[in-house]
C-alpha positions in Angstrom: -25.0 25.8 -39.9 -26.0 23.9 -36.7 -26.9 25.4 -33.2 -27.9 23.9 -30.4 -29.4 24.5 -27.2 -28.6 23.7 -23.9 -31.5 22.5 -22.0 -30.6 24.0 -18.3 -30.0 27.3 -19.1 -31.5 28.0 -23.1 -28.9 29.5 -24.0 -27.4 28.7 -28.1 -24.1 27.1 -28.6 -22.7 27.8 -31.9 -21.6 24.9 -34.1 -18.0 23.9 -34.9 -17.8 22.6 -38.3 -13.9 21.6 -38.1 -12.7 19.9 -34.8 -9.5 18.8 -34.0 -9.4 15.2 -32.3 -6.7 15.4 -29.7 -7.7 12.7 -27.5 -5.1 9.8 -28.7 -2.1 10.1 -26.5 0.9 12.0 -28.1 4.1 9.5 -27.3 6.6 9.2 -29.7 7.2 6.1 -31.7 3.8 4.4 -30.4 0.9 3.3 -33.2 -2.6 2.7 -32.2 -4.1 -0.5 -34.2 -7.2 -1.8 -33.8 -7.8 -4.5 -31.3 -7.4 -8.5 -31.9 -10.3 -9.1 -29.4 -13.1 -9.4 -31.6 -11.5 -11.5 -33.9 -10.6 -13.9 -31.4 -14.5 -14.2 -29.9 -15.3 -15.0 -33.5 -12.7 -17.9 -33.2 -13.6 -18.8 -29.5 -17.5 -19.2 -30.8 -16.8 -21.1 -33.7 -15.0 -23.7 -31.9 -18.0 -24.2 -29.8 -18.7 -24.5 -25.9 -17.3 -26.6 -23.5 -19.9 -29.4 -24.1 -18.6 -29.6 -27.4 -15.3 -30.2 -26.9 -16.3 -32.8 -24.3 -18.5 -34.3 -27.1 -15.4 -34.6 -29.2 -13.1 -36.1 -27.1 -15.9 -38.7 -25.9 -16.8 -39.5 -29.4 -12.6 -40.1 -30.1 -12.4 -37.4 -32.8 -9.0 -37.1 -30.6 -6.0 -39.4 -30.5 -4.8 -39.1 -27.2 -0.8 -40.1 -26.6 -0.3 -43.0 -24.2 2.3 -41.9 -21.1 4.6 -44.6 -20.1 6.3 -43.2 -17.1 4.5 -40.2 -15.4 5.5 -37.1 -14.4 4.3 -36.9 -10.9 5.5 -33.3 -9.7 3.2 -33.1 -6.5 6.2 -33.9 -4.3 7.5 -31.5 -2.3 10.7 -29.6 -3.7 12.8 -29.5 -0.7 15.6 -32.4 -0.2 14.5 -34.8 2.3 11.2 -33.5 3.1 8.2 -36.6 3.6 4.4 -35.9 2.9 3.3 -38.5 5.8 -0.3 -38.2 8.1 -0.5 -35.9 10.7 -1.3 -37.7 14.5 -3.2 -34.8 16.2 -3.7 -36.9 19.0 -0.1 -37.9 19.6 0.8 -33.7 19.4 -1.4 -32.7 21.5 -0.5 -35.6 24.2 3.3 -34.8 23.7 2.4 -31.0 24.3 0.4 -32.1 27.4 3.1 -34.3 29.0 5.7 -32.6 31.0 9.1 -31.7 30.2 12.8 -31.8 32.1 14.3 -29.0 31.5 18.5 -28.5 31.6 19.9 -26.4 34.4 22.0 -23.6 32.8 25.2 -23.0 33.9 26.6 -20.9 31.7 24.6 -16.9 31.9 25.7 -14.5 29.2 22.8 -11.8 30.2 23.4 -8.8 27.8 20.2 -6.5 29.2 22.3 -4.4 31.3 23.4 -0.7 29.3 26.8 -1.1 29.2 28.5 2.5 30.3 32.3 3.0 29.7 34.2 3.5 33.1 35.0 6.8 32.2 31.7 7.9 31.6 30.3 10.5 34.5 26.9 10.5 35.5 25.7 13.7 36.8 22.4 13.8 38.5 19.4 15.5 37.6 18.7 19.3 38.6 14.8 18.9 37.7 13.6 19.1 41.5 15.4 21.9 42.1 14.2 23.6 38.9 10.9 23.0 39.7 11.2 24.4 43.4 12.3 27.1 41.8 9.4 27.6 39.6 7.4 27.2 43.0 8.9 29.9 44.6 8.8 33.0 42.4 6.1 34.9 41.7 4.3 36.9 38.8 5.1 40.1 40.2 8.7 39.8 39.8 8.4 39.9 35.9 9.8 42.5 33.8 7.4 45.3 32.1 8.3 45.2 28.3 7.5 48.8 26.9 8.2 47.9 23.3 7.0 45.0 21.6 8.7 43.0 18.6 4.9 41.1 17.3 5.9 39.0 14.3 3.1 37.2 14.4 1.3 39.2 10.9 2.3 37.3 7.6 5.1 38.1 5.8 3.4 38.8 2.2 5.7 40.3 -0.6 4.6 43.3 -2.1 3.9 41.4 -5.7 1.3 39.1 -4.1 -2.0 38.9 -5.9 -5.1 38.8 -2.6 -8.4 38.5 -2.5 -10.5 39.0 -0.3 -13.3 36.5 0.3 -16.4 37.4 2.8 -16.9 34.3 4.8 -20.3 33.1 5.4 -21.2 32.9 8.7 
């Protein structure tokens, strides 16, 4: 039988001569197999690097298909559009210029709140509330001989507390 120790503390941890692995995940109807990865680096490096393929093609090893009509897919995809040059100049000139604007005739301004005609509006009793504030004083409140303080917390009796000394 094995022990070891721990370092920090030298204290003895038993051995365990039967473990259970449980770190593989438990879902139903899912296999772990190994990986494909290292098989595929051995294919990737006996194919070689870049330069060799480069080699190979330059030397003709490759039979490359002649293209009679190419497919030239860089236009743009929407109907009509043109890929032309840009004038700068001839923006920034037309920007500069000035421009007649139209008269309008014809104002349908919708900013205004739109209130029904039957809707009354009563006005506001804030002044008078706060004049009203203004005018008493704290010797016209009530004396209040019993108190109702709720302000403990409400713990039911089959709470588990501790108490904890904080440090100060």
């Amino acid at each position: 039988m094995l022990f070891a120790v721990c370092p920090r503390a030298g204290v003895s941890l038993k051995h365990i001569e039967e473990s259970q692995d449980r770190s593989s995940p438990r879902v139903e109807g899912v296999e772990m197999r190994a990986s494909d990865r290292p098989a595929l680096l051995e294919e990737v490096k006996l194919v070689g690097t870049h330069n060799a393929i480069v080699n190979e093609i330059k030397a003709g090893g490759v039979v490359l298909q002649h293209v009679e009509a190419p497919a030239d897919r860089s236009a743009p995809a929407v109907q009509g559009a043109q890929v032309g040059k840009w004038d700068k100049d001839a923006f920034l000139h037309e920007i500069e210029s000035p421009h007649t604007l139209k008269h309008v005739e014809n104002i349908n301004d919708r900013s205004e709140p739109r209130v029904e005609p039957d809707t009354q509006v009563k006005s506001n009793k804030h002044e008078e509330l706060l004049s009203e504030i203004k005018k008493s004083s704290p010797n016209k409140l009530k004396h209040v001989e019993d108190t109702a303080d709720r302000s403990e917390p409400h713990v039911t009796h089959t709470a588990a507390l501790r108490v904890q000394a904080t440090p100060l």
